[in-house]
C-alpha positions in Angstrom: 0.0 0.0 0.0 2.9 2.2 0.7 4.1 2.4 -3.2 0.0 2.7 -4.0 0.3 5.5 -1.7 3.5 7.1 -2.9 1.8 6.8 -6.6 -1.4 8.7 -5.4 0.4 11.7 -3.5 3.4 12.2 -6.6 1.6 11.2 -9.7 -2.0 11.4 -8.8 -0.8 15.1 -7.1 -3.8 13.6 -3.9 -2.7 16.1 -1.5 -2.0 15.0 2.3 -3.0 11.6 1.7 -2.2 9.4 4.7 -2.8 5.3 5.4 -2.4 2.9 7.6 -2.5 -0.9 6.9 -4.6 -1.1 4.0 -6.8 1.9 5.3 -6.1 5.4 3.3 -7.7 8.5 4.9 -7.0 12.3 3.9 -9.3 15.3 4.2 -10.7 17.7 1.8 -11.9 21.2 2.9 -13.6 21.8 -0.4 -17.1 21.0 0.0 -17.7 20.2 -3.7 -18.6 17.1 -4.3 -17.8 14.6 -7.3 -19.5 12.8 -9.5 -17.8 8.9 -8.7 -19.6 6.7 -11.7 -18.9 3.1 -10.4 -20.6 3.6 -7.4 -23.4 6.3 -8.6 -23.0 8.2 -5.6 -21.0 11.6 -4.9 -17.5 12.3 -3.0 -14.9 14.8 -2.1 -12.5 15.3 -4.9 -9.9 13.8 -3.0 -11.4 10.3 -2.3 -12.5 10.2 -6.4 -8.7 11.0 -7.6 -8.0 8.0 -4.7 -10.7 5.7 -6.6 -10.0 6.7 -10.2 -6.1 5.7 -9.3 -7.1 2.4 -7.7 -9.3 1.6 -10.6 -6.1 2.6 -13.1 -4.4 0.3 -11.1 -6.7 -2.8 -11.1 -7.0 -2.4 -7.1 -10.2 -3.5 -5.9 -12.2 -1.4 -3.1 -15.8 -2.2 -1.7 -18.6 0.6 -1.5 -19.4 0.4 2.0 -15.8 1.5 3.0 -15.8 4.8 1.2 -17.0 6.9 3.8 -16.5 10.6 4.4 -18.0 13.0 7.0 -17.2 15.1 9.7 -17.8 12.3 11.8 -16.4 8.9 10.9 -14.6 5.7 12.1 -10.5 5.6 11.1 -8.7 2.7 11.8 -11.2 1.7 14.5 -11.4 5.2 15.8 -14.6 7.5 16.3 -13.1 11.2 14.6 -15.5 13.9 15.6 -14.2 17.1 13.9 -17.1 18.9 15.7 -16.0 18.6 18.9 -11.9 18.1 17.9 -12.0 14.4 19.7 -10.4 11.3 18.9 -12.2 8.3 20.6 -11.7 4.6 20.9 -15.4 3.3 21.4 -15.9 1.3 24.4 -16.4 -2.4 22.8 -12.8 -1.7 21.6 -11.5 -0.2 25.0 -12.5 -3.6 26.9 -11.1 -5.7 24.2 -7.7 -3.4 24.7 -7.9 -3.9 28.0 -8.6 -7.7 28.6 -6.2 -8.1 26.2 -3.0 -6.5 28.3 -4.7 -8.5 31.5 -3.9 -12.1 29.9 -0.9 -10.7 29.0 0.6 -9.8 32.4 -1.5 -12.8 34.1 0.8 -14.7 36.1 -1.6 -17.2 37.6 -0.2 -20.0 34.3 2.7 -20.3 32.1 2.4 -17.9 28.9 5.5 -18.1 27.4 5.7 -17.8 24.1 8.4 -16.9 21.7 8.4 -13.4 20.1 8.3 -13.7 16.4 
């Protein structure tokens, strides 16, 4: 994804376009929307220079993860750019935390090799 990436921000010229994993993300402050045909919806110029290069590319992407808002789930994050907050929702929290608890348990042999 990093080369896909690369390719996007210095040949596509897709302005502060970040990504993690095989997540990409950016924001647009235009409010115009585009015309996107494959999906017959609408999006920020960014995200349909982001499509139109995956598409050039042969990349595949599903509909339902072409989301854009001021309010929107990133990596498993809630964004709120209302309220300027970055949140991890609470399913996620307790699954963070019970996590790091059988890590650190004590109470039976967990040894296992770092790979």
């Amino acid at each position: 994804m990093g080369l896909v990436t690369w390719i996007g921000i210095y040949v596509y010229m897709i302005e502060d376009l970040l990504h993690y994993m095989d997540d990409a993300f950016t924001y647009d402050a235009n409010p115009k929307l585009e015309y996107y045909a494959l999906h017959y919806t609408h999006y920020p110029l960014k995200q349909c220079q982001l499509l139109t290069l995956w598409d050039d590319i042969g990349l595949p992407h599903e509909l339902q993860k072409q989301v854009f808002g001021q309010c929107l789930y990133i990596i498993g994050f809630f964004v709120d750019l209302i309220n300027m907050s970055f949140t991890m929702p609470a399913e996620s929290k307790n699954d963070l935390i019970n996590g790091i608890f059988e890590f650190i348990d004590m109470s039976s042999s967990h040894w296992c090799p770092l790979i």
